[in-house]
DRENDO-1510 file (C-alpha; in Angstrom, 1 decimal, always signed):
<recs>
REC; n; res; u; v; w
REC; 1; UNK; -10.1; +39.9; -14.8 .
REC; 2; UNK; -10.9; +36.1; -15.7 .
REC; 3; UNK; -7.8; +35.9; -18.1 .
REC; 4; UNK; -5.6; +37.7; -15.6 .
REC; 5; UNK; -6.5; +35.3; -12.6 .
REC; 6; UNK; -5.8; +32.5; -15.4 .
REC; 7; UNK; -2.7; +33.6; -15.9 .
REC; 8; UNK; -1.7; +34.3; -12.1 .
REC; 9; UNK; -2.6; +31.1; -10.9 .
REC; 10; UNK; -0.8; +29.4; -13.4 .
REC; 11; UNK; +2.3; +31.0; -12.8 .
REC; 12; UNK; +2.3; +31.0; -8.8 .
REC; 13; UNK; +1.4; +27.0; -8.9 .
REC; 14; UNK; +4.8; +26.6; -9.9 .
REC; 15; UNK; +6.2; +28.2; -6.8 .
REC; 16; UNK; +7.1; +27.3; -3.5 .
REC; 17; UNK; +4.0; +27.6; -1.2 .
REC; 18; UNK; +5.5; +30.3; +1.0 .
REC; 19; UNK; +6.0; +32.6; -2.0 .
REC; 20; UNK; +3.1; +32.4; -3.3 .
REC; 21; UNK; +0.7; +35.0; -1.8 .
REC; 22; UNK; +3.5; +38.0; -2.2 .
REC; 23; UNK; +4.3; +37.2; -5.5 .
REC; 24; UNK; +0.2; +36.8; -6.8 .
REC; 25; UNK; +0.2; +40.3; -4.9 .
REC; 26; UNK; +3.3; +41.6; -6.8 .
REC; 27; UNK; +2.1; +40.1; -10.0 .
REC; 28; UNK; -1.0; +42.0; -10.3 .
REC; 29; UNK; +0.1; +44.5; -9.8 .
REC; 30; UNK; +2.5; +44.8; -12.0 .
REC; 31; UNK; +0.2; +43.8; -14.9 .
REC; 32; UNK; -2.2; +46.2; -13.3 .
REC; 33; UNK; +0.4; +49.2; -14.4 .
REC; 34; UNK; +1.2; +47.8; -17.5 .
REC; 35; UNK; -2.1; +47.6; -18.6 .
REC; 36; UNK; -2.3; +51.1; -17.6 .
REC; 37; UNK; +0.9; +51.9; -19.6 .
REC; 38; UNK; -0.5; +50.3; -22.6 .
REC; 39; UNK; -4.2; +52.3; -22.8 .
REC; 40; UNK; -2.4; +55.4; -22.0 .
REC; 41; UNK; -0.2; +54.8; -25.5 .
REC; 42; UNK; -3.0; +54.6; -27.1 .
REC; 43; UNK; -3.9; +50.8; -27.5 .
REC; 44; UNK; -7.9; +50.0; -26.9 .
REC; 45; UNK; -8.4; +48.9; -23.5 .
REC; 46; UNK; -9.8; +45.8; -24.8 .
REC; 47; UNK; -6.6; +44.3; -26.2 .
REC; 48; UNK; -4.7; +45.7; -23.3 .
REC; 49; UNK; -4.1; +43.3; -21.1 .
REC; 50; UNK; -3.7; +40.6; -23.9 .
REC; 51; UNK; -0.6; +42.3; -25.3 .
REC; 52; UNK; +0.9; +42.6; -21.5 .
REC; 53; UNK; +0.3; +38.5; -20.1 .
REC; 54; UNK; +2.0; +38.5; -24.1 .
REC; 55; UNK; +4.5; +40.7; -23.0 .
REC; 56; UNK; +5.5; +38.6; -20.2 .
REC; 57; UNK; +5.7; +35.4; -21.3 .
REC; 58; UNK; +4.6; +31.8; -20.8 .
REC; 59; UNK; +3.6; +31.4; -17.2 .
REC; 60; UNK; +5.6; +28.5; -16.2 .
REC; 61; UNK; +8.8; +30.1; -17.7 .
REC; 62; UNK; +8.2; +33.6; -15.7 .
REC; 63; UNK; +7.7; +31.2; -12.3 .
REC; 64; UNK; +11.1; +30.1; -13.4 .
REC; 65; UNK; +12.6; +33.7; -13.1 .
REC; 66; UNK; +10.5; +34.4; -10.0 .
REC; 67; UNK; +12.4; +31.2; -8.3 .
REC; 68; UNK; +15.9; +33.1; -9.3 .
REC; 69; UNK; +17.7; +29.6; -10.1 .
REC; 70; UNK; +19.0; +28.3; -13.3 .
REC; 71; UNK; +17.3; +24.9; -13.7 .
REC; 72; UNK; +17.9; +22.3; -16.7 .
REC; 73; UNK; +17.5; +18.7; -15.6 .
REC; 74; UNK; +14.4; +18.3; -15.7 .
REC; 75; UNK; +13.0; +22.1; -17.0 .
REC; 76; UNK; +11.6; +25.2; -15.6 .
REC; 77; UNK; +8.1; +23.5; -15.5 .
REC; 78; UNK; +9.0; +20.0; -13.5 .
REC; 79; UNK; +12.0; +21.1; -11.6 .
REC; 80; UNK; +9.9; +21.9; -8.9 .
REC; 81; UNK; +7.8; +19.2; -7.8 .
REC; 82; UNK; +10.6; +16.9; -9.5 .
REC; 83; UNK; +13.2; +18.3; -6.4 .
REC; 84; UNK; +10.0; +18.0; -3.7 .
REC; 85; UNK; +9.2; +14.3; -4.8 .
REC; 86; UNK; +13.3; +13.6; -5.0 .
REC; 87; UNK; +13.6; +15.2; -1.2 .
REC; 88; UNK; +10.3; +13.5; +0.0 .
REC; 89; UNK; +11.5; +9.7; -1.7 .
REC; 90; UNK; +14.9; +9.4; -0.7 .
REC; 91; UNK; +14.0; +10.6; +2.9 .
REC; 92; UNK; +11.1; +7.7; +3.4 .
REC; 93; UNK; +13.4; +5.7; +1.4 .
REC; 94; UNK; +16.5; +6.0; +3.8 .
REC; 95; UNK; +14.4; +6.3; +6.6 .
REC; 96; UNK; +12.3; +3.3; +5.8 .
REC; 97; UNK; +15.7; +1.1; +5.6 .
REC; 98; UNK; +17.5; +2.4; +8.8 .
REC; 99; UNK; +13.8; +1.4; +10.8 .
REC; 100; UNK; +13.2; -2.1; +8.9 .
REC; 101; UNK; +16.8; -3.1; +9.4 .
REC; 102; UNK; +17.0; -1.8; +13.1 .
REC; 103; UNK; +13.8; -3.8; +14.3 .
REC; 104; UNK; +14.8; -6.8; +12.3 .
REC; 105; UNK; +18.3; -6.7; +14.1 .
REC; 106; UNK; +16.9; -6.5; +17.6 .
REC; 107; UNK; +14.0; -9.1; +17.5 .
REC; 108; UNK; +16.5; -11.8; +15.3 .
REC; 109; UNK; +19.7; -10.8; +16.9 .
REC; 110; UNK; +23.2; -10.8; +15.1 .
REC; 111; UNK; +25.8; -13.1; +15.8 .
REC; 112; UNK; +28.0; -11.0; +13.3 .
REC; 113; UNK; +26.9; -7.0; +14.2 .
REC; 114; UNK; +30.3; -5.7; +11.6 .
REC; 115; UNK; +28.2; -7.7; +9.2 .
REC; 116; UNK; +25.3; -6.9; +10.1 .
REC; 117; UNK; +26.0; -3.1; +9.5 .
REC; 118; UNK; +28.0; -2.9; +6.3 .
REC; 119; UNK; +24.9; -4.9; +5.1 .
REC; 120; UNK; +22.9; -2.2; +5.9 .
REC; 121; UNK; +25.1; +0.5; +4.6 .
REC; 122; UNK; +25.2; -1.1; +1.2 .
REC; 123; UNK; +21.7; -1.8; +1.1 .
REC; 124; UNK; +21.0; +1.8; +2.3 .
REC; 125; UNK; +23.2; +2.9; -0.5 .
REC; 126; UNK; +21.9; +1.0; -3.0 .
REC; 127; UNK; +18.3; +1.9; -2.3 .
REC; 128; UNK; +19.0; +5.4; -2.3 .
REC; 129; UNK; +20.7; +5.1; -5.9 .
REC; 130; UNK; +17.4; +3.2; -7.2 .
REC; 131; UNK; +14.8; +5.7; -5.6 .
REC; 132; UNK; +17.0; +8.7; -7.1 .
REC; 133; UNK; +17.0; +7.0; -10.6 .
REC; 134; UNK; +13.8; +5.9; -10.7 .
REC; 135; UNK; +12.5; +10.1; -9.7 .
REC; 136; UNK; +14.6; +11.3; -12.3 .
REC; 137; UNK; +13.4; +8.7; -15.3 .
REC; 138; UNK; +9.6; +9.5; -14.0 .
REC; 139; UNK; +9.7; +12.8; -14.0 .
REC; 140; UNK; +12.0; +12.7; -17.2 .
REC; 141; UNK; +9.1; +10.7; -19.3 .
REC; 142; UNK; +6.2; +13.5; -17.6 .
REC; 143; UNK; +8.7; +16.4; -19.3 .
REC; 144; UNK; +9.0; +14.2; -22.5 .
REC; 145; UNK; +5.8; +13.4; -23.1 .
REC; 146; UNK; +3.3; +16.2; -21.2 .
REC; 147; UNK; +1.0; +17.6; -23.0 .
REC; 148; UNK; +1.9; +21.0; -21.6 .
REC; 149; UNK; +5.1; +20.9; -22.2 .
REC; 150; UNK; +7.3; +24.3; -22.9 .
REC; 151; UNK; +8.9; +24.7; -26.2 .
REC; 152; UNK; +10.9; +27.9; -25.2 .
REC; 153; UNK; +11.4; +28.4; -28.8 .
REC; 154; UNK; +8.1; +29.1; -29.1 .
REC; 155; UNK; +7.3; +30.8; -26.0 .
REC; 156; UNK; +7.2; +33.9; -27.3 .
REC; 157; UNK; +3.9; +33.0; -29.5 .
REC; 158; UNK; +2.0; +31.3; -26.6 .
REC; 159; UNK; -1.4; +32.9; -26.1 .
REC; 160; UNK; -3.0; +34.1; -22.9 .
REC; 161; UNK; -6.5; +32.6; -24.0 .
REC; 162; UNK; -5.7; +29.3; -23.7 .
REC; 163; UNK; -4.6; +28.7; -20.6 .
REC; 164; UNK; -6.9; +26.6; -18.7 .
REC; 165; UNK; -9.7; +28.2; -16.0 .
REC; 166; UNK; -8.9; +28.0; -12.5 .
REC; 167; UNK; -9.8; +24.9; -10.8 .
REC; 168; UNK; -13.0; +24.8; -8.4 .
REC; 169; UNK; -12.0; +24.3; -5.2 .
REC; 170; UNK; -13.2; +20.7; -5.4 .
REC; 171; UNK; -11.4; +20.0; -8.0 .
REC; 172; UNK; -7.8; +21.1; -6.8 .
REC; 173; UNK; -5.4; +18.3; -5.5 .
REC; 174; UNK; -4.0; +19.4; -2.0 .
REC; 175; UNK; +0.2; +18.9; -2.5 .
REC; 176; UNK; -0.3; +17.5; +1.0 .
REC; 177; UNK; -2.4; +14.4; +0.2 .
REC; 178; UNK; +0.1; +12.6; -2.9 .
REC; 179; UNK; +3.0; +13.8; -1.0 .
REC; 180; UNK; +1.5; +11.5; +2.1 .
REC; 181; UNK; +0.7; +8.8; +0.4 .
REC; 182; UNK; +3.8; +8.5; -1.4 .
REC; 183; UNK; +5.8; +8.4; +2.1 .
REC; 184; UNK; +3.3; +6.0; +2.7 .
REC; 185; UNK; +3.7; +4.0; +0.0 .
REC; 186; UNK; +7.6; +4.1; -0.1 .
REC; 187; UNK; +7.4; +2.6; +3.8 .
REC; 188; UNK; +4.8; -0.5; +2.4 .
REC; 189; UNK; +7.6; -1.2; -0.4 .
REC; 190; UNK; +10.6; -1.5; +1.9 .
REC; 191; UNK; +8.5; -3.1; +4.7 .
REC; 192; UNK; +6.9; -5.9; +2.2 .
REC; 193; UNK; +10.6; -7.4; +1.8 .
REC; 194; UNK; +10.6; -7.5; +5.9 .
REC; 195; UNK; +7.1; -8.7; +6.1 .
REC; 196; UNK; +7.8; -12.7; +6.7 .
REC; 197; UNK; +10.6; -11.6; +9.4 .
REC; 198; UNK; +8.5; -8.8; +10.8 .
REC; 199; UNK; +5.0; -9.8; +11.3 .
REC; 200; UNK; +4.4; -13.1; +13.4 .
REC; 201; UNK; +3.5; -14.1; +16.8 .
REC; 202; UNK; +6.0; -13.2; +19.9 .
REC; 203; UNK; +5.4; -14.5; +23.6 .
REC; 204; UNK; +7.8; -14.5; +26.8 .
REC; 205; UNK; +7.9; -18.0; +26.5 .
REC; 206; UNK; +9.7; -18.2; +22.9 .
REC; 207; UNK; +13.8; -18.6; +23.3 .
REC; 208; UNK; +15.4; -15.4; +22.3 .
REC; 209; UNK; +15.4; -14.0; +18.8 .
REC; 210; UNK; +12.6; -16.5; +17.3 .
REC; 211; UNK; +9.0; -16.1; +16.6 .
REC; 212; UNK; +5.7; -17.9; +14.4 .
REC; 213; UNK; +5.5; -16.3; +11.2 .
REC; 214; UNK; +1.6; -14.8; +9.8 .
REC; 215; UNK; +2.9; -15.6; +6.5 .
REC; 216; UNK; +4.0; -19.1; +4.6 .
REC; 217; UNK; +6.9; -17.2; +3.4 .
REC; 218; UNK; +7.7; -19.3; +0.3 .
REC; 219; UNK; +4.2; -18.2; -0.7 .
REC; 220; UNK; +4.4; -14.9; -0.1 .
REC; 221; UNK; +7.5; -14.7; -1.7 .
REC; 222; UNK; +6.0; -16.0; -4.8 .
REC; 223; UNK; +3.6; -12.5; -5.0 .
REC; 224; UNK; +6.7; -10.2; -3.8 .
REC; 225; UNK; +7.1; -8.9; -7.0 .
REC; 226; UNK; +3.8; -8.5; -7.9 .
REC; 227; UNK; +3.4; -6.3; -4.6 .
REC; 228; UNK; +6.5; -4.2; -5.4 .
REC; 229; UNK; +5.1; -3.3; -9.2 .
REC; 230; UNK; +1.5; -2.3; -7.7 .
REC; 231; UNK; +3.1; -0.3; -5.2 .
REC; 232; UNK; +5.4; +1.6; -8.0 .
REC; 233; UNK; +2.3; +1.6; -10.1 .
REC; 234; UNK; +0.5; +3.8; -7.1 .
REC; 235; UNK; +3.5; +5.8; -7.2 .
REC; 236; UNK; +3.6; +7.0; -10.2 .
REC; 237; UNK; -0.2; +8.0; -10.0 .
REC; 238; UNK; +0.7; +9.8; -6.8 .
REC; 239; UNK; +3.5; +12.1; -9.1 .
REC; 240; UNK; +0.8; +12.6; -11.8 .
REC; 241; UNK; -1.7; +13.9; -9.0 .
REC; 242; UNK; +1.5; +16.2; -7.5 .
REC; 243; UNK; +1.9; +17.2; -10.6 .
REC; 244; UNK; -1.5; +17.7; -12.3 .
REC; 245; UNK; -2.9; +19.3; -9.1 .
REC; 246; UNK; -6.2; +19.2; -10.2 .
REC; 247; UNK; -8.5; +17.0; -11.2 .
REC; 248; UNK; -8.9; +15.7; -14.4 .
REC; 249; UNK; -11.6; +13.3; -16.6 .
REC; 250; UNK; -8.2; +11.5; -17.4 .
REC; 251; UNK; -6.1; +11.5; -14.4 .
REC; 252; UNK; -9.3; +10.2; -12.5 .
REC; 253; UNK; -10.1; +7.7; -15.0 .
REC; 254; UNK; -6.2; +6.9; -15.0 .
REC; 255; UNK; -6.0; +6.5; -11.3 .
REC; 256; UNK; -8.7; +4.5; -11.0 .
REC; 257; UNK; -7.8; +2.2; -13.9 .
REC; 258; UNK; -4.7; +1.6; -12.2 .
REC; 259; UNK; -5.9; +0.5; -8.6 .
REC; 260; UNK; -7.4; -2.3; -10.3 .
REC; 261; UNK; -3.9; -4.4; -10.6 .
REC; 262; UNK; -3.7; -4.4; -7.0 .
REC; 263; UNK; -7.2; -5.0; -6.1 .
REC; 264; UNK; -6.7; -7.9; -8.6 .
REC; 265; UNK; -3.6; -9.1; -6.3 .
REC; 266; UNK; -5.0; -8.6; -3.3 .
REC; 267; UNK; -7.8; -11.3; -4.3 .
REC; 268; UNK; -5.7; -13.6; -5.7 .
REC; 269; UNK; -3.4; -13.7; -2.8 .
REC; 270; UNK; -5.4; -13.9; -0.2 .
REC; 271; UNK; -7.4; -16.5; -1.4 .
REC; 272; UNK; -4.4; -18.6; -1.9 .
REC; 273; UNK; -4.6; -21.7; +0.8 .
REC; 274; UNK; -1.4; -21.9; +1.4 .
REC; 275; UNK; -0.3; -17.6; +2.2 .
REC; 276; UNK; -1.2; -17.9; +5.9 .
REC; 277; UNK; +0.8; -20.1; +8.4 .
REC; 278; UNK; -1.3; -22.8; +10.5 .
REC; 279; UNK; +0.9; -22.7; +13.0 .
REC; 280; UNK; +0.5; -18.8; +13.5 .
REC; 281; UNK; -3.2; -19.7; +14.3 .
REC; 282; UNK; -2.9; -22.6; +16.3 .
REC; 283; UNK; -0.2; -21.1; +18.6 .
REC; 284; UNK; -2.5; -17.7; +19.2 .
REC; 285; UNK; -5.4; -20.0; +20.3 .
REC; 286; UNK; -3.4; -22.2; +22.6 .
REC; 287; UNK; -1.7; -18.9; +24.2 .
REC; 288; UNK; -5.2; -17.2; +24.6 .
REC; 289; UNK; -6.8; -21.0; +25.4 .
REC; 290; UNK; -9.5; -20.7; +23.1 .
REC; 291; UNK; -11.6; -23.7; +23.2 .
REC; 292; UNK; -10.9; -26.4; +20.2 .
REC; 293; UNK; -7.9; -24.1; +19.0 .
REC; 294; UNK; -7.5; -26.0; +15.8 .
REC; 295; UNK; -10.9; -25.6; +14.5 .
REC; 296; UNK; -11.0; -22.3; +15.1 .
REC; 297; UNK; -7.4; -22.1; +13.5 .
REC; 298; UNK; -8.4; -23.8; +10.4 .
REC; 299; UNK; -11.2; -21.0; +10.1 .
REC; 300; UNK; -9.6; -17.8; +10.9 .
REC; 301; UNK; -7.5; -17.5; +8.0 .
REC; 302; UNK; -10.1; -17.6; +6.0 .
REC; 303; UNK; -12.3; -15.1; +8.0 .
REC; 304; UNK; -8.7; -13.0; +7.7 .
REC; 305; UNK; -8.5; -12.8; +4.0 .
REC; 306; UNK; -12.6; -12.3; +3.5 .
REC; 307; UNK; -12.0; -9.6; +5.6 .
REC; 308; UNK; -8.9; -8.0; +4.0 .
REC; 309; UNK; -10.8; -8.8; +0.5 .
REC; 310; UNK; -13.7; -7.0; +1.3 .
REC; 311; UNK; -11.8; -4.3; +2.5 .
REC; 312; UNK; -10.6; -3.4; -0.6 .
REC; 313; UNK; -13.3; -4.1; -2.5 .
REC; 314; UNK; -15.3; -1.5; -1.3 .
REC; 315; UNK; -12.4; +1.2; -1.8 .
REC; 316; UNK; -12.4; +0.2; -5.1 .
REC; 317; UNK; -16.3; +0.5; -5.3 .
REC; 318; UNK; -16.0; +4.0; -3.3 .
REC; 319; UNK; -13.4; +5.4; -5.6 .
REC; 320; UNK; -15.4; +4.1; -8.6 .
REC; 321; UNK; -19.0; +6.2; -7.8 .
REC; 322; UNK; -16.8; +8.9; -6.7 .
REC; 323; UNK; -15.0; +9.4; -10.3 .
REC; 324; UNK; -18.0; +8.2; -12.2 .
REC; 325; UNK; -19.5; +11.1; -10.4 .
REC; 326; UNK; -16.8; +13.3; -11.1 .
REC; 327; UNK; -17.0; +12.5; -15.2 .
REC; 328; UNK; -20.6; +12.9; -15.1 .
REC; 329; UNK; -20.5; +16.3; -13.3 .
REC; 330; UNK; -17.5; +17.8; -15.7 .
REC; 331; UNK; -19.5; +16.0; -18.9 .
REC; 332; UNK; -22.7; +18.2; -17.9 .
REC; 333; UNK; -20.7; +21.3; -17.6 .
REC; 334; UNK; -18.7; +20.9; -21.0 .
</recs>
């Protein structure tokens, strides 16, 4: 029974949710009767069910059949999740660059609206060209280089007993947490480009179409980059969960070793003098009439970035005990 639930669970991972429960049902019991077949020939009932998970081939290449639907860019394996992640990041993508350029245009105004939207067509276009590309290379490198990868060549001499045990239940990876934090993700990339425009101080009193910045944006501009290649760095980790969907000494090792760039940003930037804008500060005093507006102005951006700092040190410090925990508990039970 243990090497038949191996073998059902791997093959019904590769499926669409909805399809899964019927076809586990219709699975077992279709190697249920060929076992049966195969003792009534005459074959010990030992071996049986070995020579019918044999019989029916790799698991990820009979999910394959059970979707009905030739599939060759990426393989039968990836094709999967690599169409679920290409749906998922060129809706937040799009969707993303319609709402950043929409509030832009009506807090700053547009003397030239023609402009204005074949601006935002092109850079809607091109965005969608980039996430589309940069799914397909991605998913392209996992099916290169993946340690399960399918040699259909060999298919046929792929054994039953080595296909992994079924994950406990803490161990699995929902599909619903990666695939929400890459949306989330995808809306911080296109948003940090709008960030200086975006995020500021607005009052009644201000003449149409202006506002006081948070950010120094010739500073922040100066870390843009960095913020875009941490952000595509959690990306990618959020694919590898989607597709690992369980978790692993190295994907945990991995994903925390990779949080570390950012964290490494976040404290370099925000300890930067120059990231926040005085005038911000100043301004939100004199509007609220805080006593002695300018010393409190000079302080708060430093209470702001302690604050933000801190924050994300103790994720970090949280995700470290937790996988450090994890390691320990699946080094016990090797």
């Amino acid at each position: 029974m243990e090497l038949i639930d191996r073998y059902v669970y791997s093959v019904v991972k590769h499926l669409p949710a909805p399809q899964r429960a019927d076809i586990e049902k219709e699975l077992r019991g279709l190697i249920e009767d060929m076992t049966a077949e195969t003792v009534a020939a005459g074959q010990p009932e030992q071996t049986a069910v070995d020579t019918v998970l044999r019989k029916l081939g790799h698991p990820t290449l009979l999910a394959a059949q059970y979707r009905g639907t030739e599939q060759h860019l990426i393989g039968p394996g990836l094709y999967y999740l690599y169409a679920l992640v290409l749906k998922i990041v060129l809706f937040a993508t799009g969707g993303g660059l319609l709402i950043a350029m929409l509030v832009n245009l009506l807090v700053h105004g547009s003397e030239a609206p023609v402009q204005t939207v074949l601006e935002t067509i092109g850079s809607l276009f091109t965005g969608l060209i980039g996430a589309f590309g940069w799914v397909t290379l991605i998913f392209a490198a996992i099916e290169r280089y993946s340690p399960e990868k399918i040699d259909v060549a060999k298919s046929e001499t792929f054994d039953p007993r080595d296909l992994p045990e079924v994950p406990r239940k803490e161990e699995r990876i929902h599909p619903a947490d990666p695939i929400a934090s890459m949306i989330f993700i995808l809306i911080a990339m296109i948003l940090a480009n709008f960030v200086p425009r975006l995020v500021g101080l607005y009052w009644t009193g201000m003449p149409s179409g202006q506002m006081i910045p948070l950010f120094n944006e010739p500073v922040y501009r100066l870390y843009l980059p960095f913020i875009l290649a941490t952000l595509g760095i959690a990306l990618i980790k959020e694919i590898a969960k989607l597709v690992t969907g369980r978790w692993t000494i190295p994907l945990s090792i991995g994903a925390l070793l990779v949080d570390i760039p950012g964290l490494i940003l976040t404290i370099v930037m925000f300890n930067h003098p120059g990231l926040f804008n005085p005038a911000f500060f100043t301004q939100m005093f004199a509007l609220t009439q805080t006593a002695d507006p300018m010393l409190l102005g000079l302080r708060m951006p430093v209470f702001l970035a302690r604050v933000v700092i801190g924050l994300s040190m103790f994720g970090f410090a949280v995700d470290t005990i937790k996988t450090v925990a994890m390691v320990i508990r699946k080094t016990v039970k090797l």
